[in-house]
Biopython code that builds the backbone (N, CA, C, O; Angstrom):
import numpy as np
from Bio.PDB.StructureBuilder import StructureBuilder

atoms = [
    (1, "UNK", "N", (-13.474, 28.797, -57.414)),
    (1, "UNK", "CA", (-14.623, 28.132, -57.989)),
    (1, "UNK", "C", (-15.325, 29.117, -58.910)),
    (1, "UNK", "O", (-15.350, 30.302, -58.576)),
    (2, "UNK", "N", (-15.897, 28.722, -60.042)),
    (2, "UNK", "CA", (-16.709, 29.675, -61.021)),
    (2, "UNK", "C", (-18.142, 29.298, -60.791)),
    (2, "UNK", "O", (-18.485, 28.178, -61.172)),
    (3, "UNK", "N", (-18.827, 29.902, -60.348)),
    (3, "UNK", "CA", (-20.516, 30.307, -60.545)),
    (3, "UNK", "C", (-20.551, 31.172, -61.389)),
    (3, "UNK", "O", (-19.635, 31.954, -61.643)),
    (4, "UNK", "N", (-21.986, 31.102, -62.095)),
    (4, "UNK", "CA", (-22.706, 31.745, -62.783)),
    (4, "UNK", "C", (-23.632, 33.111, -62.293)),
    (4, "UNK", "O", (-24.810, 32.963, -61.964)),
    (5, "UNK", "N", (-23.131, 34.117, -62.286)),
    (5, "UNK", "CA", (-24.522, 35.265, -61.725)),
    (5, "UNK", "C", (-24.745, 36.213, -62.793)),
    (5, "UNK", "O", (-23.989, 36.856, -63.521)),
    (6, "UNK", "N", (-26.144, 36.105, -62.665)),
    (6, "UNK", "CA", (-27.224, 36.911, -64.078)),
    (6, "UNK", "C", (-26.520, 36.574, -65.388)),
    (6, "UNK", "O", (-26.307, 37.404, -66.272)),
    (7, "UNK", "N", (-26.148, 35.182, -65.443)),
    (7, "UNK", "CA", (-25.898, 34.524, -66.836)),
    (7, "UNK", "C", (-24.482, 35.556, -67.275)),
    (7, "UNK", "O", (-24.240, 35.973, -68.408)),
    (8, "UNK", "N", (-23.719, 35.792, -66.100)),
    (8, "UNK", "CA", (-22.340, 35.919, -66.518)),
    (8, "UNK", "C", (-21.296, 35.058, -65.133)),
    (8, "UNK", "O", (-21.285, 35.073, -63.902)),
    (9, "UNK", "N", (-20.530, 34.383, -66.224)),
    (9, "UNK", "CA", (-19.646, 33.492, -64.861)),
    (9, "UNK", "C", (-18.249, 34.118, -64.010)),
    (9, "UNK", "O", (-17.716, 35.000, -64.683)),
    (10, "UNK", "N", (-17.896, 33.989, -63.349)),
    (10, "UNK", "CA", (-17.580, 34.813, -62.411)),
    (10, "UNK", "C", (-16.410, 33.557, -61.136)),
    (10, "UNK", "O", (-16.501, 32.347, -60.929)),
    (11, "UNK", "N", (-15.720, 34.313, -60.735)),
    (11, "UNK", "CA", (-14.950, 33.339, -60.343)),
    (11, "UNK", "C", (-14.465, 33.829, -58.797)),
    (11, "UNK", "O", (-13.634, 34.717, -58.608)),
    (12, "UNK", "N", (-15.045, 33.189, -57.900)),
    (12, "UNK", "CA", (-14.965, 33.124, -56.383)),
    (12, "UNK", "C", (-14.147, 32.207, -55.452)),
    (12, "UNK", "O", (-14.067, 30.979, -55.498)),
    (13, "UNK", "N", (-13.555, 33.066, -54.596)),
    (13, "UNK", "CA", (-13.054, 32.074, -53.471)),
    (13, "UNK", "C", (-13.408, 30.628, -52.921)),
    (13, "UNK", "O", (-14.538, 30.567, -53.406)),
    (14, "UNK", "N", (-13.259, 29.464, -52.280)),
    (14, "UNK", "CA", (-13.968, 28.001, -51.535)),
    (14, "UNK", "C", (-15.015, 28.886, -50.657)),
    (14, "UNK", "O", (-14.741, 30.074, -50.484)),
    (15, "UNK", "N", (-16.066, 28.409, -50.163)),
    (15, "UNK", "CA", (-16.677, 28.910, -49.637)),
    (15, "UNK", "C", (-17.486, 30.100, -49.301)),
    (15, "UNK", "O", (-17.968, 30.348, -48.196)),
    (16, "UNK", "N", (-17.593, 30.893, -50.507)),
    (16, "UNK", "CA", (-17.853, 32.411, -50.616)),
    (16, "UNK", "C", (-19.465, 31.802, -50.308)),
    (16, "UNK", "O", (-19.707, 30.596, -50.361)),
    (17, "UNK", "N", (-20.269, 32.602, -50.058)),
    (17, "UNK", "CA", (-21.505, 32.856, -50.158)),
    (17, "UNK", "C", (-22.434, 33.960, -50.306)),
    (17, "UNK", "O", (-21.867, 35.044, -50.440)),
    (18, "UNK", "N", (-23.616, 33.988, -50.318)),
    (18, "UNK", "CA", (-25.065, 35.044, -51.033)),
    (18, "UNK", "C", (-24.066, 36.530, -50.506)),
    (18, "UNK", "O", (-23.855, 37.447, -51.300)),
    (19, "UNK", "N", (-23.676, 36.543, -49.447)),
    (19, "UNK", "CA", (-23.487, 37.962, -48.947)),
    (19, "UNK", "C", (-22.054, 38.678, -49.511)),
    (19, "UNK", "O", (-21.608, 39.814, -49.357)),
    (20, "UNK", "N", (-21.527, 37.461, -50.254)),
    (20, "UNK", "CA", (-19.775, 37.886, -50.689)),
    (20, "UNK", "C", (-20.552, 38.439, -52.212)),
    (20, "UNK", "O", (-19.963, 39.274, -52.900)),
    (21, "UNK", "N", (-21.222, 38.166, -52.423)),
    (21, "UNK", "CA", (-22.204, 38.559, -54.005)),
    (21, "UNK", "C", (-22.459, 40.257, -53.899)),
    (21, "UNK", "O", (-22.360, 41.279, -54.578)),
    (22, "UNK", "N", (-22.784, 39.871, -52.790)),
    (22, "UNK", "CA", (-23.501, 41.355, -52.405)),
    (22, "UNK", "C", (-22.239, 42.402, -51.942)),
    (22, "UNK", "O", (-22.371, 43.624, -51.885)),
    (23, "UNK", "N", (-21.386, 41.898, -51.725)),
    (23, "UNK", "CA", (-20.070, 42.965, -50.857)),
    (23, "UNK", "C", (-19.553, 43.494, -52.439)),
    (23, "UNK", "O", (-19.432, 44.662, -52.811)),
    (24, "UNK", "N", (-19.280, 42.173, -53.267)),
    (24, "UNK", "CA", (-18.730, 41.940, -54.543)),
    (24, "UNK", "C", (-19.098, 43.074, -55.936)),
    (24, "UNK", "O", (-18.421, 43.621, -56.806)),
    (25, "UNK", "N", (-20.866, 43.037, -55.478)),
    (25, "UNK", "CA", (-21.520, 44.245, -56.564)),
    (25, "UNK", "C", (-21.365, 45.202, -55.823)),
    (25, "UNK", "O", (-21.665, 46.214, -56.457)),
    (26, "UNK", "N", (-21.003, 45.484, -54.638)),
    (26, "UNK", "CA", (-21.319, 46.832, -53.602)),
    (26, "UNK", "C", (-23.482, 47.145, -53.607)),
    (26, "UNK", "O", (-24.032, 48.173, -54.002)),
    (27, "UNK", "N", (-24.217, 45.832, -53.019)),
    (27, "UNK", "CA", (-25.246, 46.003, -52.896)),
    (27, "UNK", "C", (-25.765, 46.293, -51.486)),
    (27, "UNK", "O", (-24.955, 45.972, -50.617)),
    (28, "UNK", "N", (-26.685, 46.714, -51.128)),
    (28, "UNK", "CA", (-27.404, 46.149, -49.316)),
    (28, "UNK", "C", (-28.438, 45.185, -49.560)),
    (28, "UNK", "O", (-29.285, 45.382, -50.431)),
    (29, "UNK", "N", (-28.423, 44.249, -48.909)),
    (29, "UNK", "CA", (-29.142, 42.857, -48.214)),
    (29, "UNK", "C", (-30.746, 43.238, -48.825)),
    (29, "UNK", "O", (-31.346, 42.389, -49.485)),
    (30, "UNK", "N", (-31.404, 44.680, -48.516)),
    (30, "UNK", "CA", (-32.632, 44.713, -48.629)),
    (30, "UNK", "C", (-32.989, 45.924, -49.734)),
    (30, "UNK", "O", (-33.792, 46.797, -49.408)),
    (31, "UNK", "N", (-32.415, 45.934, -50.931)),
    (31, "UNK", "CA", (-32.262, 45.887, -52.131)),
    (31, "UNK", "C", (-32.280, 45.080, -53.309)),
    (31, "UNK", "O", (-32.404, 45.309, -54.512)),
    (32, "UNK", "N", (-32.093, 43.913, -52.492)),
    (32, "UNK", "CA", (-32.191, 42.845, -53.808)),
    (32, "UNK", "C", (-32.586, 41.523, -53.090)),
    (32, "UNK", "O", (-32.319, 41.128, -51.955)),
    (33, "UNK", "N", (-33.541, 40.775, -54.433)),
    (33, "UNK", "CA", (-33.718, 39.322, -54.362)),
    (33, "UNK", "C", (-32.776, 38.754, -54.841)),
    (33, "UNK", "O", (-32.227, 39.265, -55.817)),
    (34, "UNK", "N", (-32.329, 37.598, -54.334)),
    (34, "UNK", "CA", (-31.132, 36.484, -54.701)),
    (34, "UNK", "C", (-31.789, 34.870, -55.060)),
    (34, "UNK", "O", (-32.483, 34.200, -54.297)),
    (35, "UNK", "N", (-31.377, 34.529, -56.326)),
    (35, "UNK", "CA", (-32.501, 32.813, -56.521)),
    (35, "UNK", "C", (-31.109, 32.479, -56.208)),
    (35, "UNK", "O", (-30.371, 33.448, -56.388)),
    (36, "UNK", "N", (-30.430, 31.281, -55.744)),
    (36, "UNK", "CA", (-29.509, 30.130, -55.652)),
    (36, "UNK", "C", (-30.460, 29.002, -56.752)),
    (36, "UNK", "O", (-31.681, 28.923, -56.620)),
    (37, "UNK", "N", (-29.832, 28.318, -57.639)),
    (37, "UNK", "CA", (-30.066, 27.506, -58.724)),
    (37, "UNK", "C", (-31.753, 27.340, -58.530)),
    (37, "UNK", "O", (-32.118, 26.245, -58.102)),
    (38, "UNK", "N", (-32.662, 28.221, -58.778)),
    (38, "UNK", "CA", (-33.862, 28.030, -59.158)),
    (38, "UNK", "C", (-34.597, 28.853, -58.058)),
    (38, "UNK", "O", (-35.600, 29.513, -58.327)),
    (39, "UNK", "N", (-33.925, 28.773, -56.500)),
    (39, "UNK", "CA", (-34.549, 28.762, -55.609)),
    (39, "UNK", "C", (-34.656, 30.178, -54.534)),
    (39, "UNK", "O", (-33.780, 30.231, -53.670)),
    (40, "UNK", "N", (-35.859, 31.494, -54.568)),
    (40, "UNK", "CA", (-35.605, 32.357, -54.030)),
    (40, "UNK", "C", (-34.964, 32.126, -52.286)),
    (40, "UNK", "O", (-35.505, 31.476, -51.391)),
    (41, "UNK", "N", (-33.759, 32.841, -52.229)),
    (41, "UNK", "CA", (-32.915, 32.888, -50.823)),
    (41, "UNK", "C", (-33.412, 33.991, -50.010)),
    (41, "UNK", "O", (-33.258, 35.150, -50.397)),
    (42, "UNK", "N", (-34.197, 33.623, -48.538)),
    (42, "UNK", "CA", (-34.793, 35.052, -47.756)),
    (42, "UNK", "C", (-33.250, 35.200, -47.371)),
    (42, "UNK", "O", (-32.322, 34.395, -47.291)),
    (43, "UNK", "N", (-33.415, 37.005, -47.107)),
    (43, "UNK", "CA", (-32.673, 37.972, -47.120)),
    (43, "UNK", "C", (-31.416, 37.381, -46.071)),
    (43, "UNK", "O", (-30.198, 37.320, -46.236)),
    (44, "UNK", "N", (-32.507, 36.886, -44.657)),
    (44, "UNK", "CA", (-31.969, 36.364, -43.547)),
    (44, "UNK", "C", (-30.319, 35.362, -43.837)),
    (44, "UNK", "O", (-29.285, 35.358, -43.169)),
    (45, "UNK", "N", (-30.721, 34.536, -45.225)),
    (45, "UNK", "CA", (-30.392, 33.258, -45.448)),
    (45, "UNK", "C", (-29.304, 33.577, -46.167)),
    (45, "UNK", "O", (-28.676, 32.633, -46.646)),
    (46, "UNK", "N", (-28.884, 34.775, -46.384)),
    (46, "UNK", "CA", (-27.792, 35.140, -47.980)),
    (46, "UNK", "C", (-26.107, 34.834, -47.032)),
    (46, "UNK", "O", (-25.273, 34.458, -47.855)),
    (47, "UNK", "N", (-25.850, 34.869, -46.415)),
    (47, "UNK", "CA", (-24.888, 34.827, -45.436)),
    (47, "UNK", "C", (-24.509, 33.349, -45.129)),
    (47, "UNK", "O", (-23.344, 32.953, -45.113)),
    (48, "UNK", "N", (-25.797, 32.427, -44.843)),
    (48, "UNK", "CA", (-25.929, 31.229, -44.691)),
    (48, "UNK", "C", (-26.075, 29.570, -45.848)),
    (48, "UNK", "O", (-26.183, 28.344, -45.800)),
    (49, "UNK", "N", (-25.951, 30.993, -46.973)),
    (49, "UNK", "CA", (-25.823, 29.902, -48.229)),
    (49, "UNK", "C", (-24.727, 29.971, -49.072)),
    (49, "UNK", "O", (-24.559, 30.788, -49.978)),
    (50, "UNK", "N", (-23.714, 28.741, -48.604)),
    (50, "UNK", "CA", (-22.606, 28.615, -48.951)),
    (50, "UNK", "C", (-22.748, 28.202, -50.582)),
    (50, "UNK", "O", (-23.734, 27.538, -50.900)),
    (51, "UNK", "N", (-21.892, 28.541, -51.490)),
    (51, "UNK", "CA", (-21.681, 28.368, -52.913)),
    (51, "UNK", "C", (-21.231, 27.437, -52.846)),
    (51, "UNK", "O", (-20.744, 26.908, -51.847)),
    (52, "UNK", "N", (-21.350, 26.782, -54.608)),
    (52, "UNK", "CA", (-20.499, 25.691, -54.797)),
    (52, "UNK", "C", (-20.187, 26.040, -56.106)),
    (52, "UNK", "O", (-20.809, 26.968, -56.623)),
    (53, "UNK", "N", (-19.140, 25.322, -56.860)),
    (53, "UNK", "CA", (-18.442, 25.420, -57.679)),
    (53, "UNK", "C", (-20.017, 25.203, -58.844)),
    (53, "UNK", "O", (-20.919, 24.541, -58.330)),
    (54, "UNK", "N", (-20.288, 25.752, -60.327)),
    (54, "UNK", "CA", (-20.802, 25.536, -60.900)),
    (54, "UNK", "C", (-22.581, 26.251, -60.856)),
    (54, "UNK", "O", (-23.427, 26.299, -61.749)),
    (55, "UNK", "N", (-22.627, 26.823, -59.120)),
    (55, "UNK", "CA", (-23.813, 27.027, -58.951)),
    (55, "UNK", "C", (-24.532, 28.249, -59.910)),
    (55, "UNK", "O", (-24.011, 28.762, -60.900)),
    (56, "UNK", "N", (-25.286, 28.430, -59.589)),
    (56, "UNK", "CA", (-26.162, 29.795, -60.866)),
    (56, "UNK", "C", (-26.497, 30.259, -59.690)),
    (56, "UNK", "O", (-26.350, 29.658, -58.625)),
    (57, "UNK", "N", (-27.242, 32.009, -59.937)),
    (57, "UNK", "CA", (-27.204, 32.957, -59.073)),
    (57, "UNK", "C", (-28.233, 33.973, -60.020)),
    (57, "UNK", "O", (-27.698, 34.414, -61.038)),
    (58, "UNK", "N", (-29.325, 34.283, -59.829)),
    (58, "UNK", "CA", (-30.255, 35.247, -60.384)),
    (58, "UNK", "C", (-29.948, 36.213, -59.431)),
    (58, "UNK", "O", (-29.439, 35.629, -58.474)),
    (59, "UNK", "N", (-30.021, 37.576, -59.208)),
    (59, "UNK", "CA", (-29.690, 38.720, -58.445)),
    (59, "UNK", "C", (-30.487, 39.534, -58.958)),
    (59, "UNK", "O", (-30.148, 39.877, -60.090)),
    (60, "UNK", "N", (-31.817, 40.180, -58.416)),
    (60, "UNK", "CA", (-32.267, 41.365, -59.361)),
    (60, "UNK", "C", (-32.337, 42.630, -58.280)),
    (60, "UNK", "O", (-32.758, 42.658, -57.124)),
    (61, "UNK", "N", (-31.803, 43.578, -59.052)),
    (61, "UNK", "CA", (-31.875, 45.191, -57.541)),
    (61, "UNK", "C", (-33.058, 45.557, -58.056)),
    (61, "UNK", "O", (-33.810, 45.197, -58.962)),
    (62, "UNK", "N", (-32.994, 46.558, -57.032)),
    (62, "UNK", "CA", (-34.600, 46.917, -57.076)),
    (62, "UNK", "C", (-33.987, 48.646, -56.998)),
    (62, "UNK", "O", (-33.026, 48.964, -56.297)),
    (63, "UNK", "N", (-34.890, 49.773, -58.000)),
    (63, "UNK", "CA", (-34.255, 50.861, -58.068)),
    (63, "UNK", "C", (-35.303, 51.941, -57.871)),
    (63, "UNK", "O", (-36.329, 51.702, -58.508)),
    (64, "UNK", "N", (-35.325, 52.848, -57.300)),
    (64, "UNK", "CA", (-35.862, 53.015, -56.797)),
    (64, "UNK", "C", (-36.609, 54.288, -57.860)),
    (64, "UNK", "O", (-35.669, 54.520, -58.621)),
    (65, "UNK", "N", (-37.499, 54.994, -58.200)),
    (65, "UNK", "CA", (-38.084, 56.423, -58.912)),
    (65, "UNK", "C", (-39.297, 57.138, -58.714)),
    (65, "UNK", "O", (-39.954, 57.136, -57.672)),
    (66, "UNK", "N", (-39.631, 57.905, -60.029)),
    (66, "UNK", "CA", (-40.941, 58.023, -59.512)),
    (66, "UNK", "C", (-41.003, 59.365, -60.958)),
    (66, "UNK", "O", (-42.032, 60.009, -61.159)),
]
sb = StructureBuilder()
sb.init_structure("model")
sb.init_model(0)
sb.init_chain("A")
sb.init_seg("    ")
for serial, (resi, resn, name, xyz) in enumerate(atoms, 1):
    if name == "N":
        sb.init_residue(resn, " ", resi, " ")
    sb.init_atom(name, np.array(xyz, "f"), 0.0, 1.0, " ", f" {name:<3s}", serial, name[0])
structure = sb.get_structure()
């Protein structure tokens, strides 16, 4: 299936979800916000939100400085 993440499309397994995103960039869970088509996903929930073919995916990391 092809989803869309940060307005580049991308092409995933049936059933991948928020946390295959995250294995996929090599991110951790509490590093980044995840929207599913409009909608911010708590951290809890990235595991539990199955993809679908066509869906969009905002992802922003958070980096750390000073």
């Amino acid at each position: 299936m092809n989803v869309t993440i940060n307005g580049k499309t991308e092409a995933l397994p049936e059933n991948a979800n928020l946390a295959a995103i995250l294995t996929m960039y090599d991110c951790q869970p509490k590093t980044v916000v995840m929207e599913h088509n409009g909608n911010i996903v708590p951290m809890e929930a990235f595991a539990k939100t199955v993809l679908c073919d066509g869906d969009h995916i905002e992802m922003v990391h958070f980096v750390g400085g000073g």
